[in-house]
C-alpha positions in Angstrom: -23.0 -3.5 -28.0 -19.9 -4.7 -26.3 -18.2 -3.7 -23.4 -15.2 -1.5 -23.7 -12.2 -2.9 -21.6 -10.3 -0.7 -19.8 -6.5 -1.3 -17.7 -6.0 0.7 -14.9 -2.1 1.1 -14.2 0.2 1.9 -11.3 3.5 0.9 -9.8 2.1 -1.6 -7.2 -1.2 -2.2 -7.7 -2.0 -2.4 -4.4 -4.8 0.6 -4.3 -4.9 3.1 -6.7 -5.3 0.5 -10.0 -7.4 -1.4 -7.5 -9.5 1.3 -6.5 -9.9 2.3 -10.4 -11.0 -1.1 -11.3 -13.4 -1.8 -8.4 -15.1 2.1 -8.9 -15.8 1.3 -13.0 -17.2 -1.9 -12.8 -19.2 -0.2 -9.5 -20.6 2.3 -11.7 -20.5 1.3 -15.5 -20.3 -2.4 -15.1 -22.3 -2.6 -17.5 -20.6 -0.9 -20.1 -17.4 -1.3 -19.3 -15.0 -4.4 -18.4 -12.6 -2.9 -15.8 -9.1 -4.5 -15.0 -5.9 -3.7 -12.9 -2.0 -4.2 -13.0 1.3 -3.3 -11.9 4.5 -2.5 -12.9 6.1 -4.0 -9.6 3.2 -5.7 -7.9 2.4 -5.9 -4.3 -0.4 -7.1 -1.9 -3.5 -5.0 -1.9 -3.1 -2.7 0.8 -6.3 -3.2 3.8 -6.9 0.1 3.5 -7.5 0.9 -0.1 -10.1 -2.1 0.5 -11.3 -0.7 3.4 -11.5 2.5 1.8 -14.0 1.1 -1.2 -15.9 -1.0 1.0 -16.9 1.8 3.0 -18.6 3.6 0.4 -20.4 0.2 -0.3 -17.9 -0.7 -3.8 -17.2 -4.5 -3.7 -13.8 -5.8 -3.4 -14.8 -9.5 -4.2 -12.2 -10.9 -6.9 -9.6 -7.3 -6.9 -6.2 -8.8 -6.3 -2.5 -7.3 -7.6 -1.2 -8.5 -10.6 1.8 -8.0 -12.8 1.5 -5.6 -16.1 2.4 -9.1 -17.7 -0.3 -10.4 -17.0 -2.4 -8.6 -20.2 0.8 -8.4 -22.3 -0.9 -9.3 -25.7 -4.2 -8.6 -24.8 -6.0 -4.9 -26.5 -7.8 -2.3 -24.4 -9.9 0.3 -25.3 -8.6 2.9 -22.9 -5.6 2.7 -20.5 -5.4 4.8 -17.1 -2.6 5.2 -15.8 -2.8 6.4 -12.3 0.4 7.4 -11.0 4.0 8.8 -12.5 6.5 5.8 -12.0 4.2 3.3 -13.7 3.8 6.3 -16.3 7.5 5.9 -16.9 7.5 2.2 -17.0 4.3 1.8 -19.2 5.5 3.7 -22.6 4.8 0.1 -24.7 1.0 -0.1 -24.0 0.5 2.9 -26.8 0.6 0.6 -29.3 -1.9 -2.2 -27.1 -4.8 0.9 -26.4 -6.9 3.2 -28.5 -6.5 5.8 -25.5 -4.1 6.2 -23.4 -5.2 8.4 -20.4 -2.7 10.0 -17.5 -4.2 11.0 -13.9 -1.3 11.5 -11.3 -2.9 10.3 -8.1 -0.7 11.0 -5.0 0.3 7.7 -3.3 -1.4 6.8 -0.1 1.0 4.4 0.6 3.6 7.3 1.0 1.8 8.0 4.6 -0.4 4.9 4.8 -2.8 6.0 6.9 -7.0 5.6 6.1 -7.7 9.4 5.4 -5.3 8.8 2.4 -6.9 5.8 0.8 -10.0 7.8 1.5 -8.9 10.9 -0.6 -7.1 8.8 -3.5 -10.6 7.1 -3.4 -12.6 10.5 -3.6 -9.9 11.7 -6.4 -10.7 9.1 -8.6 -14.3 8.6 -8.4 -14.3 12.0 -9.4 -12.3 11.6 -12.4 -14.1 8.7 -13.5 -17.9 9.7 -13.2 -16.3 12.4 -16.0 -14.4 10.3 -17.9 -17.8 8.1 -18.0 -19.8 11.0 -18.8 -17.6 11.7 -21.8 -16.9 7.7 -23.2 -20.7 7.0 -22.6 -21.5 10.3 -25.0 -19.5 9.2 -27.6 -20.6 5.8 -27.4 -23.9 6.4 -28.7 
């Protein structure tokens, strides 16, 4: 069976998109191809690494890139993980057979580690059900 490949989306990809990416090939590599962009791309923020490698997630290969980047390319499911890059990411409807929404608050906004850390938690908890659900109607 082949993987299903999946774009996680925010405004810098910097940490949330990162996070997303490194979390779903952490848990359903094996199912799924996880990958990561930006609608105005910055450098990946030390803690959002900081914040994956502490719960033992490997950050080997995450780095920011530019929505551009997978322009013609098709995904199975999109996430997008935060309002702004919501707003900027209309056009990948017609690139994605799902198109999913999760609001994560910024923890760039007050960049300290208990943010990254709680971002982190937020999405690892959305995932493992989002899994849960894709992985049940996979088979």
């Amino acid at each position: 069976m082949r993987k299903q490949r999946v774009l996680f989306l925010c405004n810098a990809n910097s940490a949330r998109s990162l996070m997303g990416e490194a979390l779903l090939r952490h848990m359903a590599g094996d199912q799924f191809e996880a990958f990561s962009a930006g609608a105005e791309p910055d450098m990946p923020r030390e803690a959002a690494l900081n914040a994956l490698e502490a719960i033992h997630v490997s950050t080997q290969g995450l780095a920011s890139k530019p929505l551009e980047t997978y322009a013609n390319e098709h995904f199975d499911a999109v996430i997008i993980l935060c309002e702004r890059a919501q707003q900027k990411c209309r056009d990948w409807q017609g690139l994605t057979d799902e198109l999913v929404y999760w609001d994560i608050q910024d923890p760039r906004l007050h960049d300290k580690p208990r943010n990254y850390q709680l971002a982190l938690q937020e999405i690892n908890t959305r995932l493992k059900l989002w899994i849960t659900i894709k992985t049940k109607a996979m088979s």
